[in-house]
C-alpha angles and dihedrals in degrees: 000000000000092000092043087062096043089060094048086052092047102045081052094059102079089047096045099059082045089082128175100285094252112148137187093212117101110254082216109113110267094236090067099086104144134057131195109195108198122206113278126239131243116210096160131087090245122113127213102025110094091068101047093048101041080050094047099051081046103049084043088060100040083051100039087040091190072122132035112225098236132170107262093255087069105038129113084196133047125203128195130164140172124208101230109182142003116207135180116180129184111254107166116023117203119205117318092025099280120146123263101173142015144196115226127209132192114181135177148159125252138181133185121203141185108242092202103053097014094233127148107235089177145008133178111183083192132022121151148206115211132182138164129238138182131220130235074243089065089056080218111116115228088217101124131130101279095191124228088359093070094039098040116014130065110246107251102245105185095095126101094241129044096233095057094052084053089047101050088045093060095042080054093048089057087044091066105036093055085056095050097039078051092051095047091035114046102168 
């Protein structure tokens, strides 16, 4: 029985150090060492959103430092982005049709360039960061863990409820991490 299971053992080996292929190491080309993150643009009627987000892509690359956050004078990499719309949609309705709860969409359009040869590594005309929230109608609060946005982003602070400013910073938050997940991780 003991040398039955010695020879299982043994014949798993050589798949097992096969793994899954997974790999800690960034899939970016390795001559790419630098990054210049340019403010974003706001296009939409929105207040409050251009600073959080252009802060947020910056502090994920200084933390992450596959890339080196750089002036643009110095950078092997060059990021710009526009915030294109801002949508909230009714998801839940209480009594007399009024919103409970909404889903909130921030979407925008980003390119990333090589500043040596100009050209466009990659370009999203449309990447978006989403969230829920509920209203005071709801009588839900909106109060959960919100990941990175409660640690790491100030909460906007330019909409009319409380719920919704903590909801468009962790749409923004997304935002931000999905364009810099896309810029390390180009497959």
């Amino acid at each position: 029985m003991t040398r039955a299971i010695h020879c299982v053992l043994l014949a798993l080996v050589p798949l097992l150090s096969l793994g899954c292929g997974y790999s800690t190491q960034s899939s970016l080309d390795p001559k790419y060492q630098t990054i210049y993150v340019e403010a974003v643009f706001d296009q939409t009627d929105e207040y409050g959103l251009q600073a959080p987000l252009s802060n947020a892509i910056t502090r994920k690359f200084i933390t992450d430092s596959r890339l080196k956050v750089v002036k643009q004078e110095q950078a092997d990499l060059h990021l710009q982005g526009v915030i294109l719309d801002y949508k909230r949609k009714g998801l839940t309705f209480g009594r007399d049709d009024e919103v409970t709860q909404f889903l909130l969409a921030i979407t925008a359009g980003v390119r990333i360039t090589d500043q040596n040869s100009g050209e466009v590594l990659w370009q999203e005309e449309i990447i978006s960061g989403e969230t829920t929230y509920y209203t005071r109608a709801a009588g839900q609060s909106s109060d959960r863990l919100r990941g990175n946005a409660e640690i790491f982003l100030p909460t906007v602070t330019s909409f009319a409820s409380e719920e919704e400013n903590r909801a468009a910073s962790e749409a923004l938050e997304q935002l931000a991490s999905d364009i810099f997940y896309r810029t390390v991780e180009p497959w």
